[in-house]
C-alpha positions in Angstrom: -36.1 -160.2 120.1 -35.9 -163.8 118.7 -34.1 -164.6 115.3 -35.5 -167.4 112.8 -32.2 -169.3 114.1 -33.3 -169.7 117.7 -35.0 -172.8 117.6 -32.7 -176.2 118.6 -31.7 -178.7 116.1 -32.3 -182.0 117.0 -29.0 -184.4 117.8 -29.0 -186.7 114.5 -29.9 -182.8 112.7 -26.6 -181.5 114.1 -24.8 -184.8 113.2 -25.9 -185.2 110.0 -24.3 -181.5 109.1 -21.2 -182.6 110.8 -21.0 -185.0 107.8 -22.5 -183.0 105.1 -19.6 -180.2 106.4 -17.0 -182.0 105.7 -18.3 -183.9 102.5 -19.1 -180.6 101.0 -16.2 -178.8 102.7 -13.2 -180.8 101.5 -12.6 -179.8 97.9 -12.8 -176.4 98.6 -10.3 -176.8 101.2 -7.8 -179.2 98.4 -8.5 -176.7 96.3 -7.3 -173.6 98.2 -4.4 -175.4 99.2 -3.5 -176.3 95.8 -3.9 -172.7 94.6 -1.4 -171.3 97.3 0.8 -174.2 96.7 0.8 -172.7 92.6 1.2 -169.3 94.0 4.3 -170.1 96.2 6.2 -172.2 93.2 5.1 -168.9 91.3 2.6 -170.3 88.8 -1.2 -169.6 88.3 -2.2 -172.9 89.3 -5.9 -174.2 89.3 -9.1 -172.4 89.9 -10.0 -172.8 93.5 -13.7 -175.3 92.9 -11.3 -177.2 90.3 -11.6 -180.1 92.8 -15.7 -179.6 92.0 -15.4 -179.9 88.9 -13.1 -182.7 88.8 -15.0 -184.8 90.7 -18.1 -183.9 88.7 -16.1 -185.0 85.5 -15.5 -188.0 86.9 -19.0 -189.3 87.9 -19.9 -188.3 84.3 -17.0 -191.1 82.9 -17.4 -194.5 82.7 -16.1 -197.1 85.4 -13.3 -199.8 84.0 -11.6 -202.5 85.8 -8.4 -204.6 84.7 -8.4 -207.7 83.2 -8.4 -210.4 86.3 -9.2 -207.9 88.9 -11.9 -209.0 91.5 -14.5 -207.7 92.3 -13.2 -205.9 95.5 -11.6 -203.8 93.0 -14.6 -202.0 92.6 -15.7 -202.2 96.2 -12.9 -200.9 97.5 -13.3 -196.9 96.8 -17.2 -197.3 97.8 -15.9 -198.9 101.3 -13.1 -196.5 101.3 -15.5 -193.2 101.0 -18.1 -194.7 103.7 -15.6 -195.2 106.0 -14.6 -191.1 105.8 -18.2 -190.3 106.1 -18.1 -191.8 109.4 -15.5 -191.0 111.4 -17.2 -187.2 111.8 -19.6 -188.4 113.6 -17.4 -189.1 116.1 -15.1 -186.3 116.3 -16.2 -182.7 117.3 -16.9 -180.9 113.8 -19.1 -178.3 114.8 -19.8 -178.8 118.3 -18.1 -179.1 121.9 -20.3 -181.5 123.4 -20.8 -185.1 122.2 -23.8 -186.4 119.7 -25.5 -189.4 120.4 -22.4 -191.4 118.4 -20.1 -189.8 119.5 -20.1 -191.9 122.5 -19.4 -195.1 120.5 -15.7 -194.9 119.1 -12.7 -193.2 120.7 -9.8 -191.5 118.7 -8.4 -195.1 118.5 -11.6 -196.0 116.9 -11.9 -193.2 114.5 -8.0 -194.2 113.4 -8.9 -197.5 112.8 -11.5 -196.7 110.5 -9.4 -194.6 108.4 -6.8 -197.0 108.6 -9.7 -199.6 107.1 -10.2 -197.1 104.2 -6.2 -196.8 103.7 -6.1 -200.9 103.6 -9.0 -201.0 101.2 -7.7 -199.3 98.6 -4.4 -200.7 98.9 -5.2 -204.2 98.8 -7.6 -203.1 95.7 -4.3 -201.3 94.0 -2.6 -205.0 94.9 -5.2 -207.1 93.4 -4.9 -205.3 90.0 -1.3 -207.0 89.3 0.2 -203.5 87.6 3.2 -202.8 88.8 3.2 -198.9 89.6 -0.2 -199.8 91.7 1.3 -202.6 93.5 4.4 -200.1 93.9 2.0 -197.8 95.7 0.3 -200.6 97.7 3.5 -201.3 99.1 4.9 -198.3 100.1 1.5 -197.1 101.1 1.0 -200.0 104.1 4.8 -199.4 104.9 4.9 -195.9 105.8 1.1 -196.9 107.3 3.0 -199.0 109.5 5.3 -196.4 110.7 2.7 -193.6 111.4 0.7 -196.0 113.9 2.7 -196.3 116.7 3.1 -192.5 116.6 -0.9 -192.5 116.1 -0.9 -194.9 119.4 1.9 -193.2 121.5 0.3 -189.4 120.9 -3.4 -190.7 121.8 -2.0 -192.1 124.8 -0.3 -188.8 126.0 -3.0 -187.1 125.7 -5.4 -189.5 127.0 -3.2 -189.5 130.3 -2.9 -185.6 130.3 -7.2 -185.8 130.0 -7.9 -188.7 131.5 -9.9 -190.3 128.7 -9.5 -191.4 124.8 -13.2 -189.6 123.7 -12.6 -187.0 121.2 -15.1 -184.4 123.0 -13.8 -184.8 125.9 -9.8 -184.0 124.9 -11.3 -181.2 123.3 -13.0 -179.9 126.1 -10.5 -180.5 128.9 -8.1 -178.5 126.5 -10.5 -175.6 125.8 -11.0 -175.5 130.0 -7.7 -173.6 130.4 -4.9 -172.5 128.9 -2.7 -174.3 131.2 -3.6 -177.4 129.4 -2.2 -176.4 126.2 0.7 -174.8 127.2 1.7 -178.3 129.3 5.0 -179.7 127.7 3.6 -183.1 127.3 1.0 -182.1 125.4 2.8 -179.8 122.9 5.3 -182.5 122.5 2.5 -184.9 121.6 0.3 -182.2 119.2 3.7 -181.4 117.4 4.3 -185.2 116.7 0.8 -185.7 115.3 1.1 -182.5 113.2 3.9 -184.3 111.5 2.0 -187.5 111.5 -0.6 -185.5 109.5 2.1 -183.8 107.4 3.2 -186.9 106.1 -0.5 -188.6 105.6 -1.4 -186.2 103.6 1.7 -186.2 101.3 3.4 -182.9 102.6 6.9 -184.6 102.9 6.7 -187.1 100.1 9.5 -188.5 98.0 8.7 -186.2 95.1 5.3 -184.5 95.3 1.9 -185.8 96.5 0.4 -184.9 93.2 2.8 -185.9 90.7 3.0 -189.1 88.5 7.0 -189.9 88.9 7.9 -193.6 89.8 10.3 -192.2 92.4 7.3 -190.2 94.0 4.5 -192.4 93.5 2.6 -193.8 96.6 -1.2 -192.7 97.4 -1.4 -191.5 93.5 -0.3 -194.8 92.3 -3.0 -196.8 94.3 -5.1 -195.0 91.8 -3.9 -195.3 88.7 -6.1 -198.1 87.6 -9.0 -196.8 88.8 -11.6 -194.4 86.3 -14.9 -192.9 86.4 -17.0 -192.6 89.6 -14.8 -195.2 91.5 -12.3 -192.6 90.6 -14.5 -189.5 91.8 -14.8 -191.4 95.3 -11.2 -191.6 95.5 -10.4 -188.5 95.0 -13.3 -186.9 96.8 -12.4 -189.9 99.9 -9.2 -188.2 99.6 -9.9 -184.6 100.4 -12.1 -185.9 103.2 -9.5 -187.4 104.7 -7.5 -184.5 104.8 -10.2 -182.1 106.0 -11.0 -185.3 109.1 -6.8 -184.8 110.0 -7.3 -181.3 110.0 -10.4 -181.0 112.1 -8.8 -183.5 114.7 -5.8 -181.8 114.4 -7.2 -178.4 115.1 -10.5 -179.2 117.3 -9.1 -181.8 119.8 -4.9 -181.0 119.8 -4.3 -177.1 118.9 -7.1 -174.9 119.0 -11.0 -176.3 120.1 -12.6 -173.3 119.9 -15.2 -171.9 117.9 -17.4 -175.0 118.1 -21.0 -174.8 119.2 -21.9 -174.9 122.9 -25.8 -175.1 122.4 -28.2 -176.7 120.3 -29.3 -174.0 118.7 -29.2 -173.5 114.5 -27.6 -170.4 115.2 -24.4 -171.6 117.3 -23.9 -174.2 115.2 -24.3 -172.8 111.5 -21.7 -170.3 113.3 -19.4 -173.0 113.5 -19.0 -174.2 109.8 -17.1 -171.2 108.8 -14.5 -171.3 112.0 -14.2 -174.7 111.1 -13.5 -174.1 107.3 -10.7 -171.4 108.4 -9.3 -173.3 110.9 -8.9 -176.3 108.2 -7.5 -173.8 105.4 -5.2 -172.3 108.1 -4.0 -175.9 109.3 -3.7 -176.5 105.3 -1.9 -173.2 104.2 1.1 -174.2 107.2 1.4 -177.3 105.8 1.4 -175.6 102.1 4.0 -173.4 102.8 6.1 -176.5 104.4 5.5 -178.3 101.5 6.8 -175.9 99.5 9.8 -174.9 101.8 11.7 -177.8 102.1 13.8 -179.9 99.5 11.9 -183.6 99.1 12.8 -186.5 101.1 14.6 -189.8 99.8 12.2 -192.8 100.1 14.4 -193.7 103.3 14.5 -190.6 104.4 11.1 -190.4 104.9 11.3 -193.6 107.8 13.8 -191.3 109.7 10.9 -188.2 109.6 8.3 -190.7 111.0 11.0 -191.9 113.1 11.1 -188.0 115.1 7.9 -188.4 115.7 7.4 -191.5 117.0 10.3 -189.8 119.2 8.5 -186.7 120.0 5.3 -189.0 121.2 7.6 -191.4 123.1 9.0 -188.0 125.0 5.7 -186.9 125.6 4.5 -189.7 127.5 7.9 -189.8 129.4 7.8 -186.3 130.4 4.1 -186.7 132.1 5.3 -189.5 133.8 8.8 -187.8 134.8 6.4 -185.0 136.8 7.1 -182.3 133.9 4.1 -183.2 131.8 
């Protein structure tokens, strides 16, 4: 007997909710993580749709810019927020076969666009002239220079274990056999991009990725100048960018199951909530890390990058050697 979600969505359909998944997604995942974080430290914390209502606050405000700021100032949270709404289209969201751009940008690609969104707002925290946002800037494209040859090594292990650099089709050759995620190559390689995204998203930071202290302050401080709805892109952008690093993370290193294998509404409406667990179960490991472990030194944080830059390196090696 046929159900009203037999019929097949079309490819830009099924694309488009790959975007609107993750645009809609992310605060609820920020805010879940932030609640468990507040549960661990033994406080209420915030309401889970806090980040909702935050955002909506913030469109609501009015938008100010420092005296002598250009006007990339401005332009730099809009470019910043388009340049997280596309990198799902070419990653697998909700599905295990490619869409139309998916074919377009590798995992290389899709890095370098976030990359261009990290360099945006950093050079618009610069341009300002305050000190705590050109303190941000700084350490911001410094650490940003460490994480890519990690980025580069990883993507390169596991393009040789797969045989290609297309999202989709690391996802798929993983979700083939078991064999393929169990090979020691490739757990070296998903272990050094989990701490790649542990310390993108603030996990291991000097003080806390939230907070406002000077010893602490790196992506918050890029912000501080910033109000209103250039604000609310920001920190929506932000949450996106997490929920993108969890998604690659989960649906092309550790686990790319759950997606949908037809084009049917069904299979793929299925796949929004795997997706959304998988994402608050990437984020509730990283939570309890976070809240596990003492707070690095600013240089400490070079020698964490450092491991796993060393863990990709290995990887690599280890195909090569015969044991990959």
């Amino acid at each position: 007997m046929s159900t009203t979600l037999d019929f097949e969505l079309a490819p830009w359909q099924i694309q488009l909710l790959q975007v609107l998944t993750i645009l809609v997604a992310a605060p609820f995942v920020s805010g879940v993580i932030a609640k468990l974080g507040s549960l661990i430290q033994g406080r209420r914390g915030p309401r889970v749709l806090q980040p909702y209502h935050d955002i909506r606050k913030l469109f609501r405000k009015e938008t100010l810019a420092p005296e002598g700021s250009s006007w990339f100032f401005l332009s730099a949270p809009i470019i910043a927020f388009s340049c997280y709404l596309v990198v799902p289209m070419l990653i697998p969201v909700l599905t295990s076969y490619p869409l139309p751009l998916g074919y377009t940008g590798d995992i290389l690609g899709g890095g370098f666009i976030l990359a261009l969104a990290g360099f945006s707002v950093a050079i618009a925290a610069a341009g300002t002239g305050a000190p705590f946002a050109q303190l941000g800037s700084s350490r911001s494209m410094t650490f940003a220079a460490l994480i890519e040859p990690t980025i580069l090594f990883v993507v390169f292990a596991v393009g040789l274990i797969t045989a290609t650099d297309l999202p989709y089709a690391m996802a798929a050759t993983l979700h083939s056999s078991i064999a393929q995620e169990i090979r020691p190559a490739h757990i070296l390689a998903a272990v050094a991009f989990f701490l790649v995204v542990l310390a993108d998203t603030g996990r291991i930071p000097v003080e806390t990725h939230s907070g406002t202290l000077e010893f602490g302050m790196i992506g918050e401080a890029q912000t501080l100048e910033h109000s209103g709805p250039a604000l609310a892109l920001l920190t929506w952008g932000s949450a996106m960018k997490q929920m993108i690093l969890y998604t690659i993370l989960a649906d092309v290193f550790v686990a790319p199951w759950g997606l949908g294998a037809s084009r049917s509404a069904g299979a793929v409406l299925v796949a929004i909530p795997t997706l959304i667990a998988k994402a608050l179960l990437v984020g509730c490991i990283f939570s309890i890390v976070d809240n596990s472990f003492a707070k690095l030194r600013l240089f400490k944080i070079t020698e964490f990058l450092a491991a796993a830059f060393v863990l990709a390196v290995l990887a690599v090696l280890l195909y090569y050697l015969g044991g990959g």
